[in-house]
PAKOLZA-86693 format. One record per residue (C-alpha): residue in three letters; x negated, z, y negated. Coordinates in steps of 0.05 Angstrom, whole numbers. Example, Ala and Ser with C-alpha at 12.3 -4.5 7.8 and 13.67 -1.06 7.14 Angstrom:
PAKOLZA-86693
 resn     px     pz     py
  ALA   -246    156     90
  SER   -273    143     21
end
This chain:
PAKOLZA-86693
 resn     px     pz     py
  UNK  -2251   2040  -3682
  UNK  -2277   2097  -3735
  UNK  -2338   2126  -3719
  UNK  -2370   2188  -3763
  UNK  -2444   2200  -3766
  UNK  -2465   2263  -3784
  UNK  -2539   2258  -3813
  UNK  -2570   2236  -3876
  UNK  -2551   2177  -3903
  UNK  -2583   2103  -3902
  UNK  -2582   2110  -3827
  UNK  -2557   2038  -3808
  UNK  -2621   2005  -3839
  UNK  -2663   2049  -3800
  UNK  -2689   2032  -3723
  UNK  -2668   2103  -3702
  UNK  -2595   2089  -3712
  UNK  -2539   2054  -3686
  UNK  -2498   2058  -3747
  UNK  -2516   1984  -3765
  UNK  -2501   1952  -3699
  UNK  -2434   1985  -3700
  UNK  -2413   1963  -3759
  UNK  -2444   1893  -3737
  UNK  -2390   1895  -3688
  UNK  -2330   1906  -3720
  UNK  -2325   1974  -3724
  UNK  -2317   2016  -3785
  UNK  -2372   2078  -3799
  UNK  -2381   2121  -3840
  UNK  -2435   2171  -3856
  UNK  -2423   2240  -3880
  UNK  -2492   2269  -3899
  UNK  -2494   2338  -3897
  UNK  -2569   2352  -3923
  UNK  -2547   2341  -3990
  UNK  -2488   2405  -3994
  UNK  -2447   2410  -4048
  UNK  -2394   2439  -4011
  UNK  -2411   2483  -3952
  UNK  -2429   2454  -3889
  UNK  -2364   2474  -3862
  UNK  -2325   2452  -3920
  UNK  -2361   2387  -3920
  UNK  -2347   2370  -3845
  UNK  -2280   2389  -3844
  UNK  -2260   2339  -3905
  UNK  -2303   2285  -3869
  UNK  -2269   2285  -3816
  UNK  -2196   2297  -3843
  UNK  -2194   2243  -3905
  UNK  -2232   2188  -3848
  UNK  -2189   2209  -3781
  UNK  -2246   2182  -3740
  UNK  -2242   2165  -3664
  UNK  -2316   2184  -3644
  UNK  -2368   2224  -3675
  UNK  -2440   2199  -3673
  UNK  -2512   2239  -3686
  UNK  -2576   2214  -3675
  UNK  -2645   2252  -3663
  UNK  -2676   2324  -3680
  UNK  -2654   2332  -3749
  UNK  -2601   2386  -3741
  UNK  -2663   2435  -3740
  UNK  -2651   2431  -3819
  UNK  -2579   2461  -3822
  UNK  -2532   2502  -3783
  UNK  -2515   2457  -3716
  UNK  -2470   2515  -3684
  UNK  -2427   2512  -3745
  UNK  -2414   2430  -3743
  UNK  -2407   2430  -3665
  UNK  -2356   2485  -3671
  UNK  -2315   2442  -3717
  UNK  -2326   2383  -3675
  UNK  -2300   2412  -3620
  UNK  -2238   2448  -3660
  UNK  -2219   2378  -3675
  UNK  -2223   2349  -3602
  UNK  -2265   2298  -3617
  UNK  -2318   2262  -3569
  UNK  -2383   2274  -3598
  UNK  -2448   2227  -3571
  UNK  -2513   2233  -3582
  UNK  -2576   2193  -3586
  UNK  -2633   2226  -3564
  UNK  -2689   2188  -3588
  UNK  -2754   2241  -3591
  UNK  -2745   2240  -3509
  UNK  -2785   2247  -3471
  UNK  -2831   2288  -3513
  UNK  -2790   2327  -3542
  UNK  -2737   2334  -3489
  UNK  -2750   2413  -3484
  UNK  -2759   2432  -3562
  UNK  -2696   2386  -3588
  UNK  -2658   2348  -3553
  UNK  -2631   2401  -3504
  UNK  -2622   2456  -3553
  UNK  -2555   2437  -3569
  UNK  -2540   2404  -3504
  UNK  -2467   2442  -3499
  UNK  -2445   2406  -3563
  UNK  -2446   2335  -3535
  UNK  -2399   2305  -3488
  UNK  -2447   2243  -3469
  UNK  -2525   2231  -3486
  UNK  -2554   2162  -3495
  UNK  -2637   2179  -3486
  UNK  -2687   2129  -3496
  UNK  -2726   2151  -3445
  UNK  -2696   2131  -3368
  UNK  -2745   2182  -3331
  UNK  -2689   2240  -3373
  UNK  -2627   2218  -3348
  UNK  -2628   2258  -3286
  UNK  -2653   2311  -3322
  UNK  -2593   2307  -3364
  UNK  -2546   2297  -3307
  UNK  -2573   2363  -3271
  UNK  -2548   2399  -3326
  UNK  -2484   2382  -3328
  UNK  -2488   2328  -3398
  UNK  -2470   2253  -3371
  UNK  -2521   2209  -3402
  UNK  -2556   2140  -3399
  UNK  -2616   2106  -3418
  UNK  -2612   2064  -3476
  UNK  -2683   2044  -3510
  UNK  -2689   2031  -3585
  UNK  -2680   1972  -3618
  UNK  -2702   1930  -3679
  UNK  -2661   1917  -3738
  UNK  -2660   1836  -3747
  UNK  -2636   1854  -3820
  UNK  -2705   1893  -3835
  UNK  -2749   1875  -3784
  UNK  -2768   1802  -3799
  UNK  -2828   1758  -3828
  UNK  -2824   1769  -3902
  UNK  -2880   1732  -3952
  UNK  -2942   1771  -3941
  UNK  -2973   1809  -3991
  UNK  -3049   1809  -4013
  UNK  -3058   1886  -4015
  UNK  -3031   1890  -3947
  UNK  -3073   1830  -3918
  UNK  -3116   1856  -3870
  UNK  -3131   1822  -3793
  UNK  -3120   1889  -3763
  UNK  -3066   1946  -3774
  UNK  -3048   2009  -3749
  UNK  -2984   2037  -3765
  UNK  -2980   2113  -3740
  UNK  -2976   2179  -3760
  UNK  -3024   2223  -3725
  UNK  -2999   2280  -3695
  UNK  -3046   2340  -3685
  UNK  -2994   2404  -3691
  UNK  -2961   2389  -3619
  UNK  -2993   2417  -3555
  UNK  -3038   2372  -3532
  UNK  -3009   2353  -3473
  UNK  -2955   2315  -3511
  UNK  -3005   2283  -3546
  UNK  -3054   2267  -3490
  UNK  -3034   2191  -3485
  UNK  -3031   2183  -3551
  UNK  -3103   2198  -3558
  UNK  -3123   2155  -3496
  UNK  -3080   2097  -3536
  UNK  -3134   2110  -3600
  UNK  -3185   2107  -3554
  UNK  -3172   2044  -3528
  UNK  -3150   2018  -3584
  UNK  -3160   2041  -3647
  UNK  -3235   2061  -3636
  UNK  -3270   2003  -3613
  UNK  -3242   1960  -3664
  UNK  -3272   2011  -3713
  UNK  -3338   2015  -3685
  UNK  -3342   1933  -3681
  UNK  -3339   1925  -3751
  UNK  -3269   1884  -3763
  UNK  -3229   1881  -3819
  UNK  -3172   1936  -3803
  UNK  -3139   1983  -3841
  UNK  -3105   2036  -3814
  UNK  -3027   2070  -3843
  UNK  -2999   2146  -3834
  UNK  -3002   2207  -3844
  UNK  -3056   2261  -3820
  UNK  -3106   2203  -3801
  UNK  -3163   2237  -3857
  UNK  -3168   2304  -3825
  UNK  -3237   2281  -3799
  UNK  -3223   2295  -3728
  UNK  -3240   2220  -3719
  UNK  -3281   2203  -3764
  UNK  -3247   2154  -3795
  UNK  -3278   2114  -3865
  UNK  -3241   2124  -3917
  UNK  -3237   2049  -3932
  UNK  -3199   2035  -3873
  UNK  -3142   2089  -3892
  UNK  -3081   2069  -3931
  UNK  -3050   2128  -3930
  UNK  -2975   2142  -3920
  UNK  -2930   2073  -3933
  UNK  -2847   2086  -3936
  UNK  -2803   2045  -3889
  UNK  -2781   1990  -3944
  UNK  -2860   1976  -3938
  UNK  -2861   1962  -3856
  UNK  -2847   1893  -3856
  UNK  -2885   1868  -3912
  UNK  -2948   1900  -3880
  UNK  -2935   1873  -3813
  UNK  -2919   1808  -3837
  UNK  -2991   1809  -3881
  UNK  -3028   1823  -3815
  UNK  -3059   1784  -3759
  UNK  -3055   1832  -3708
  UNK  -3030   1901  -3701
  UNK  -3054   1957  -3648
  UNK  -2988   2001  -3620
  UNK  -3000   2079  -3605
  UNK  -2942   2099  -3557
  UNK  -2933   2167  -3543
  UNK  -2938   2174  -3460
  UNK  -2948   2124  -3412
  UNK  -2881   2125  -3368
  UNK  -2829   2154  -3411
  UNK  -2804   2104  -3457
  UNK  -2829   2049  -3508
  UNK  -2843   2070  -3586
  UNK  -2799   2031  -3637
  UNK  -2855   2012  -3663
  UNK  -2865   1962  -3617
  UNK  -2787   1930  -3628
  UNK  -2807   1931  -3710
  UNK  -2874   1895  -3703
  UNK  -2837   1852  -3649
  UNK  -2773   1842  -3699
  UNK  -2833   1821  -3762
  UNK  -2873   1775  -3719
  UNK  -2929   1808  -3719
  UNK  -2978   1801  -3655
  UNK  -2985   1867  -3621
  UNK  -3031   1899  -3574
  UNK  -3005   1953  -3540
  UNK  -3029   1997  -3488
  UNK  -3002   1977  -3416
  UNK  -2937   2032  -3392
  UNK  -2899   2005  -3335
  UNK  -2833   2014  -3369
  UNK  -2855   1969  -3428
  UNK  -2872   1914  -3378
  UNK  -2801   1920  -3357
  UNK  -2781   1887  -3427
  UNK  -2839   1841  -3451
  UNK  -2889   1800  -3410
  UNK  -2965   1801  -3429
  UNK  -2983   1743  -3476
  UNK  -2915   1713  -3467
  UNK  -2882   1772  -3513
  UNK  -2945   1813  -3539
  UNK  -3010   1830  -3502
  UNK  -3029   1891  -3466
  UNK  -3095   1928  -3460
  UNK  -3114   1979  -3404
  UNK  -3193   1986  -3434
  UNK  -3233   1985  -3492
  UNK  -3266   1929  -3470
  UNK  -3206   1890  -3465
  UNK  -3181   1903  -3530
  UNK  -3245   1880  -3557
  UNK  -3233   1813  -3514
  UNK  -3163   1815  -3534
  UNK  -3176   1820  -3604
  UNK  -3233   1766  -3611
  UNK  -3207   1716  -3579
  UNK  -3139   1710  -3623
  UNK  -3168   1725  -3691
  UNK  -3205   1657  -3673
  UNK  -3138   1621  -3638
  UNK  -3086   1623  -3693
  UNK  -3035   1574  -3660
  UNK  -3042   1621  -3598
  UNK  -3028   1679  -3640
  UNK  -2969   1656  -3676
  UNK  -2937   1624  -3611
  UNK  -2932   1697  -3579
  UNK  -2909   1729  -3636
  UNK  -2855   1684  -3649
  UNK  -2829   1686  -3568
  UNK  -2832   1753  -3588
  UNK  -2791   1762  -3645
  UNK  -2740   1713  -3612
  UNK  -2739   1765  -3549
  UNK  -2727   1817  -3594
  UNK  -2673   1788  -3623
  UNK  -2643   1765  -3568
  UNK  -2646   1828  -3525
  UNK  -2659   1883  -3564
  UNK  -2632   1882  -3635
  UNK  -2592   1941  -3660
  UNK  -2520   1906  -3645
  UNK  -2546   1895  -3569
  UNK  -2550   1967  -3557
  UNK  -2483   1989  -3600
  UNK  -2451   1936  -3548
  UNK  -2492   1966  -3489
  UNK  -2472   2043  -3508
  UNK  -2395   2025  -3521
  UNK  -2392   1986  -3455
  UNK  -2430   2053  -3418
  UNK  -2386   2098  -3457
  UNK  -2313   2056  -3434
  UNK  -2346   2048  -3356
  UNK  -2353   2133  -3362
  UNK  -2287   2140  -3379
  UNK  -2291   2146  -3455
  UNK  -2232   2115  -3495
  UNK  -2270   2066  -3535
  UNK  -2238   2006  -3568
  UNK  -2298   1955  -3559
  UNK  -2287   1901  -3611
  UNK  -2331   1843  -3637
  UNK  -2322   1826  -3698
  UNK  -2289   1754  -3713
  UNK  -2335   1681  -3728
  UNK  -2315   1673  -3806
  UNK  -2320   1613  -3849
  UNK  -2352   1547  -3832
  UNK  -2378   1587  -3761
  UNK  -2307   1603  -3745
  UNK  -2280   1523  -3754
  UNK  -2334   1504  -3711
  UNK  -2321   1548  -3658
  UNK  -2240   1531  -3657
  UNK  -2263   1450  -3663
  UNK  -2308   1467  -3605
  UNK  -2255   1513  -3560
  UNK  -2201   1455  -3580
  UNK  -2248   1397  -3555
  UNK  -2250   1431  -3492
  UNK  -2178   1450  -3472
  UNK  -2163   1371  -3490
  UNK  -2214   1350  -3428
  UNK  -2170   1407  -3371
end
């Protein structure tokens, strides 16, 4: 199958986007960025989609604020082509971008389950399907000494939204971030907007803004990293799948819907209090084997359950049992994996 993303390009190594899982699969993708014009938007589009004939067209998250959407769903539609869309800044932003546009897509994957309904009431077929981690990226690379720190924090802070979007994500610093600050340990903490001085924050404990080629080398220099998620019963922040995907311990604030996925100090551990995290964090700077046995049932969880190809096969099998006419094909064992697999599937027709 050919699938077209319209967004900016170097999408498939990126946890926001299914691109890579796609392509994982078998299918062929292709990316037509339209941030960088040359040609007009319309222009562009229009010899996207004619020179690569594709089958489905994907787009992923708020970015179509930066360019004229009306003009690309019009020639979307003029084309007949099914048009899905990821709608990963649910639930938070559910009202300011994702249903903006909502007459433009013909079926809405949101990572947040509590906005399905809301989709369905208005007349957009949807279904919930969380983020992911990228196995490719997210994984335990050599650490590094600038980045070696017991404790992280990798976060933007976020102080220009109302503050009732933000209100759990402040609880989350509180019970996190802030007693391990006033304790004294050895944490450092990444993102933007963190020096504003609205916390108080030392300046020896910023790092500042790090780029995404960074993430797993920082993770994978750390003991223990502290999760922010952005409300409590909504949906789980990818952060958690990329420190899960690096093997880095987390502690994470408990949500119920996170507890759905990963079990407390089976997968990662989860605080409700300050005075947990303290307990939390204490006792497994001092218990390294205990430490590293979590983190690596976690990665292996992950992997197993919630890599970027696991959802591409979840949202192609949603999208055929709605109706859609999607050709779902895994790609073929090659190679030495492929021998093995015919030895194996030979051995056992012999023994019928």
């Amino acid at each position: 199958m050919k699938i077209l993303h319209f967004g900016p390009a170097g999408g498939e190594r990126t946890t926001f986007s299914l691109l890579g899982g796609l392509t994982n699969l078998g299918h062929e993708v292709k990316t037509c960025n339209i941030h960088k014009l040359k040609l007009s938007m319309s222009e562009k589009a229009e010899k996207a989609i004619n020179e690569f004939k594709p089958d489905l067209i994907v787009t992923i998250g708020g970015w179509h604020q930066h360019f004229d959407a009306a003009v690309l769903w019009q020639i979307i539609k003029k084309h007949g082509l099914p048009h899905v869309y990821w709608a990963i800044e649910d639930p938070t932003f559910f009202d300011w971008s994702s249903t903006v546009h909502l007459s433009a897509y013909d079926f809405v994957f949101t990572v947040s389950e509590k906005c399905v309904p809301l989709y369905n009431q208005r007349g957009t077929p949807a279904a919930y399907l969380p983020q992911a981690c990228n196995p490719a990226v997210h994984k335990r690379v050599p650490p590094l000494a600038k980045y070696r720190n017991d404790i992280i924090v990798l976060s933007n802070k976020y102080q220009e939204y109302d503050s009732e979007r933000c209100a759990f994500r402040h609880k989350c610093y509180h019970d996190l971030v802030e007693p391990v600050l006033q304790a004294g340990y050895d944490i450092k903490i990444y993102g933007r907007g963190w020096d504003d001085g609205m916390f108080s924050i030392p300046a020896d404990k910023l790092g500042g803004y790090v780029g995404r080629d960074t993430v797993p080398a920082i993770y994978s220099s750390a003991k223990l990293v502290l999760i922010i998620q952005w409300d409590y019963d909504g949906h789980i922040c990818y952060k958690t799948f990329e420190a899960l995907g690096c093997r880095c311990l987390q502690i994470a604030p408990y949500t119920p819907v996170q507890a759905k996925f990963f079990q407390h100090k089976q997968h990662l551990l989860y605080s409700r209090s300050p005075e947990e995290t303290i307990h939390l964090v204490d006792y497994y700077l001092r218990n390294t084997a205990e430490r590293e046995k979590i983190a690596l049932q976690g990665q292996r969880e992950a992997y197993k359950n919630h890599s970027l190809t696991v959802r591409a096969r979840q949202a192609l099998e949603t999208l055929q049992a709605h109706g859609f006419s999607v050709d779902y094909i895994q790609k073929k064992p090659s190679g030495q994996k492929a021998k093995l697999k015919e030895k194996k599937n030979a051995k056992a027709r012999s023994k019928k």
